[in-house]
Residue, then its C-alpha position, 0 to 999 in steps of 0.5 A: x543520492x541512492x540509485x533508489x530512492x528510499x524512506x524509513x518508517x517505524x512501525x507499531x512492533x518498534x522495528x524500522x522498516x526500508x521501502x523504495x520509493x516510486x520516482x517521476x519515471x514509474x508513476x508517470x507511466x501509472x499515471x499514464x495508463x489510468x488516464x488512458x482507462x479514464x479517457x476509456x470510461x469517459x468516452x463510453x460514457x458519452x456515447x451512451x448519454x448523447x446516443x440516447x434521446x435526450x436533450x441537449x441540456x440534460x445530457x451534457x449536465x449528466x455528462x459533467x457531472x458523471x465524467x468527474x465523478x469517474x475521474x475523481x472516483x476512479x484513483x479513490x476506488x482502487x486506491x481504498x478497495x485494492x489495497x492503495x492498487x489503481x490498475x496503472x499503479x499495478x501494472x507499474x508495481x507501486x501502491x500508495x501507503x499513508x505514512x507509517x505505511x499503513x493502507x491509505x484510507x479513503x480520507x487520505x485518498x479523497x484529499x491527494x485526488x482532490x489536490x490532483x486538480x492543482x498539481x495535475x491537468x491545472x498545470x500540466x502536471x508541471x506542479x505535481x512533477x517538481x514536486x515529485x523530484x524535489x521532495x524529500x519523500x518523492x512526494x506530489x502535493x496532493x501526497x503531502x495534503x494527504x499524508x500519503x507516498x508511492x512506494x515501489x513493490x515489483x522488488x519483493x521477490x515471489x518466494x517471499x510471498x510464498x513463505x509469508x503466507x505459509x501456515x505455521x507448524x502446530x505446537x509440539x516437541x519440546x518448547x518453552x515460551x515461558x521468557x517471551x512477555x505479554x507485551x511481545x506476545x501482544x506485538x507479534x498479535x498486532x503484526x499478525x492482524x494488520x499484515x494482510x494490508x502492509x507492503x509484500x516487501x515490508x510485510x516480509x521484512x517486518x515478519x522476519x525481524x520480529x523473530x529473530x528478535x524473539x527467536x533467542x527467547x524460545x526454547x525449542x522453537x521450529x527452524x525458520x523465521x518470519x510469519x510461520x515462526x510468529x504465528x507459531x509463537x502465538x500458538x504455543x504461548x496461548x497454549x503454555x499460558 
């Protein structure tokens, strides 16, 4: 086994991508943080209803209901609107993607936190922990229902981001683009439209394989690879053809 563990997805451009996989080590201490905002929301939450003049009754089926929904609603919020991000996760530098490392919908997501009654506090995490160090992709149960891994991101370096969100160089000089197809016109668009919601790492590592590929096909092409070459690329056949 590598020191970290790893799965190979295909992406829609035809490339493969290699992401790190999160262990039991890392997403027990996401899980371990958002539980502790959890137990927070909670708690405030009590407070309030029973501070409250209400009856005995009401208030303790308000609370029922209201502290599953925060504790079900809260994975599914951040992991749908931040990107597969709760704040543990963040802290700890993982995310969940769907498989062939997509954003994880709100679908998915709503089956793995769901699961997380079985593999999690219904059986003292022991369910979901064996899953995690057994399965071939680290994956708990509610992962495996949902189509869903935890990927590490703490590895993508900051300069990586840096030149994947750099703008491209306008057209100019001498360049023809003439031997690059509509069809790899068609996949670096692709790429260009789904990367705000892809992994640092893979996204960099997506941009820079695409050019190199295409970078042999264009002549006087801009020095560089990755995104700025790609959406230079685009530019330039839009502008040729």
């Amino acid at each position: 086994m590598e020191y970290e563990d790893q799965v190979t997805i295909a992406t829609p451009e035809g490339v493969e991508l290699r992401l790190a996989l999160a262990g039991l080590g890392s997403r027990s201490v996401a899980g371990s943080v958002d539980l502790v905002l959890k137990v927070l929301l909670i708690g405030a939450l009590a407070l309030l209803l029973f501070g409250l003049s209400i009856g005995g009754g009401a208030a303790t089926a308000v609370f029922s209901a209201a502290g599953f929904a925060i504790y079900f609603g809260y994975d599914v919020l951040f992991e749908v609107l931040a990107a597969g991000r709760t704040p543990g996760k963040r802290f700890s530098g993982l995310r969940v993607v769907a498989e062939g490392g997509a954003p994880v919908g709100f679908r998915r997501s709503a089956i793995r936190n769901l699961v997380r009654v079985i593999d999690g506090p219904g059986t003292m995490y022991v369910l979901g922990s064996a899953f995690i160090l057994f399965s071939k992709r680290n994956q708990r149960l509610g992962d495996q229902a949902a189509g869903t891994f935890v990927i590490r991101e703490r590895h993508a370096a900051d300069a990586e981001a840096t030149a994947s969100q750099s703008q491209a160089p306008p057209p100019q000089g001498a360049f023809d683009v003439s031997a690059v197809t509509l069809e790899e016109l068609a996949t670096v668009r692709s790429f260009l439209e789904r990367r705000p919601g892809l992994d640092t790492r893979a996204r960099h590592s997506l941009a820079v394989q695409l050019s190199q590929r295409l970078r042999p096909k264009v002549v006087g092409a801009p020095e560089g690879d990755g995104e700025p070459f790609l959406e230079w690329l685009a530019s330039a056949k839009g502008l040729s053809g």
